[in-house]
C-alpha positions in Angstrom: 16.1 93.6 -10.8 15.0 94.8 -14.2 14.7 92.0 -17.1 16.3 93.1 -20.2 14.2 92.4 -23.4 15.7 89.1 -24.4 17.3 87.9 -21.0 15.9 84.6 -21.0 17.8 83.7 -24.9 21.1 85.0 -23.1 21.1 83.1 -20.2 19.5 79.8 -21.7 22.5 80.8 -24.6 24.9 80.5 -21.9 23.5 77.2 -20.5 24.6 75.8 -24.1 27.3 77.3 -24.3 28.8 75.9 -21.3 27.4 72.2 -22.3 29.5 72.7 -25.3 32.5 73.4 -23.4 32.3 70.2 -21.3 32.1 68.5 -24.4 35.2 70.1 -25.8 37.2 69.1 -22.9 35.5 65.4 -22.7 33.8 66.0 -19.6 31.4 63.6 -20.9 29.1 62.8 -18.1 28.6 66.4 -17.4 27.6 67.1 -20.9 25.3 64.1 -21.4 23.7 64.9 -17.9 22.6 68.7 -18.9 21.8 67.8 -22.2 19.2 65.2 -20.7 17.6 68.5 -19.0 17.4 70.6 -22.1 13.8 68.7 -23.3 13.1 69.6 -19.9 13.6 73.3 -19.9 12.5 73.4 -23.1 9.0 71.7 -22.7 8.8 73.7 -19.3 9.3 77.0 -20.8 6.7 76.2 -24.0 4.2 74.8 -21.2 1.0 77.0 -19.9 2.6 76.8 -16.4 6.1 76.3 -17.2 6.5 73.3 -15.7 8.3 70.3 -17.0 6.1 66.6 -17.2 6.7 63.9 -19.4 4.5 65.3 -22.1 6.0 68.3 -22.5 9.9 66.5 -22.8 8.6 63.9 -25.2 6.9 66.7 -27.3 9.6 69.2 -27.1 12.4 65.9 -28.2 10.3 64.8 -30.8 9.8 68.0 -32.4 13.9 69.4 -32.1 15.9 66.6 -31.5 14.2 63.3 -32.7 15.0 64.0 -36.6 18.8 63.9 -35.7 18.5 60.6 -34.7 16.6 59.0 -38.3 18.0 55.5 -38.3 16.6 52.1 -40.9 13.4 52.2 -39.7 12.3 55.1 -38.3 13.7 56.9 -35.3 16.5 55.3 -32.8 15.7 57.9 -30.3 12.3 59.3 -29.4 11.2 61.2 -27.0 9.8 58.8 -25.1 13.1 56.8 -25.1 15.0 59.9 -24.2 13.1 60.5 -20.8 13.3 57.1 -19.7 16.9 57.7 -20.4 16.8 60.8 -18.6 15.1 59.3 -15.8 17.7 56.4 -15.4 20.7 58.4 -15.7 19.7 61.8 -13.5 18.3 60.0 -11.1 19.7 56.6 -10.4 23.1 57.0 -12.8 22.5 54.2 -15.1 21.6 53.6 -18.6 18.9 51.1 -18.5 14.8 51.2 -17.6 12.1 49.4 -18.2 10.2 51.5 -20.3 13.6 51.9 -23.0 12.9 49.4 -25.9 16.7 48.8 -25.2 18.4 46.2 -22.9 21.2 49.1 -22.2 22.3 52.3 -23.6 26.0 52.7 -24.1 27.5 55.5 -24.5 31.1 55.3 -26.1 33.5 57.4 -27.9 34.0 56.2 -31.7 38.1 58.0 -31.7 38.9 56.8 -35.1 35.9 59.2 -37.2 35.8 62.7 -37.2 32.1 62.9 -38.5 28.7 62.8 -36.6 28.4 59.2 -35.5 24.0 58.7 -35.0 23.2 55.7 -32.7 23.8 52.6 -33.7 21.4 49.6 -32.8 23.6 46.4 -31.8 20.7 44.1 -32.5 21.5 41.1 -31.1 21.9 42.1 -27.3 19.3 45.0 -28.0 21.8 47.8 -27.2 21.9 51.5 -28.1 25.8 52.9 -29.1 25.8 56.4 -28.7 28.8 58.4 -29.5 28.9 61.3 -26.9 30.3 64.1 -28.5 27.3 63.5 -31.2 24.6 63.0 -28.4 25.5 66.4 -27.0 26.2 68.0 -30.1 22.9 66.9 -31.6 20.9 68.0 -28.2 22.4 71.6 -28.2 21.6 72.4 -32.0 18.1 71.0 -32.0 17.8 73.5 -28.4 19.4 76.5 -30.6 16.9 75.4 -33.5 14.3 75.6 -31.2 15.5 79.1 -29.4 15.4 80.4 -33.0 11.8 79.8 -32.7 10.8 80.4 -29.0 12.6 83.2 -27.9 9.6 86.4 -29.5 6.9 84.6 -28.0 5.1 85.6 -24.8 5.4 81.9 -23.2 8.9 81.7 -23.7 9.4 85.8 -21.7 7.1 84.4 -19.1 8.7 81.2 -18.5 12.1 82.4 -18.5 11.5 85.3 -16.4 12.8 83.7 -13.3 15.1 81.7 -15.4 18.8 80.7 -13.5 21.0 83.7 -12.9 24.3 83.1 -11.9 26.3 85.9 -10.0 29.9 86.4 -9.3 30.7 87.7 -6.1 34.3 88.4 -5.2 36.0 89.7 -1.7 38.8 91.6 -1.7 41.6 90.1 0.4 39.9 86.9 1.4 42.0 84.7 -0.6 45.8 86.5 0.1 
């Protein structure tokens, strides 16, 4: 099957797009989970060999997303916090690891404001508050920021070239 010119920026697009629709309808864990694999894809798809390592997340989280999370201080979330976070929560469904700086990472809604909420640092029992809606939010523009850049240059048409495609196939009759 033929690529079109700018395949890969339409299908990562709809990868986004759909994030944000989970996080319209609350489905929180959904949302937080892909949006803990966009650092991935991204540092994958700016990589030599378009694959994901720790490096390439921390770079690719420090560059888009990190400055949305400016706190007293410097940042509340870095890259290298957001893998470990990644790690914890893809793989073994929790919000804590050793290498976070953080006892646990909460992540709550905050119903009474309508405004971005960034993280807040409970200091006393070294927690990180995260609002989710914001966490997702803040994950899909720094990824549409970062398409905006990517998406002429010949890693990112290379690297996306095999990118997820989902199909629709329907049979007539099987469901009457």
């Amino acid at each position: 099957m033929a690529n079109l010119p700018n395949e890969g920026e339409v299908k990562f697009s709809a990868l986004l797009e759909q994030i944000e629709k989970c996080v319209n309808q609350k489905l929180y864990y959904v949302g937080i989970m892909a949006c803990l694999a966009i650092p991935d894809i991204g540092g994958a798809i700016d990589s030599n060999d378009g694959k994901a390592t720790q490096k390439t997340y921390e770079e690719w989280f420090d560059k888009y997303a990190a400055p949305k999370y400016q706190g007293i201080g410097g940042n509340l979330l870095t890259g290298k916090e957001c893998y470990f976070l990644r790690c914890s929560m893809l793989h073994q469904g929790k919000a804590q690891h050793k290498g976070l700086k953080y006892s646990e990472v909460i992540f709550s809604e905050i119903p009474q404001t309508i405004s971005p909420v960034n993280p807040l640092f409970l200091t006393k029992s070294k927690i990180l508050l995260i609002e989710p809606k914001t966490f997702c939010t803040n994950m899909v523009y720094a990824a549409y920021d970062w398409l905006e850049v990517a998406h002429d240059n010949a890693l990112f048409k290379k690297n996306t070239d095999k990118f997820m495609t989902l199909f629709s196939l329907s049979f007539s009759g099987l469901h009457e």
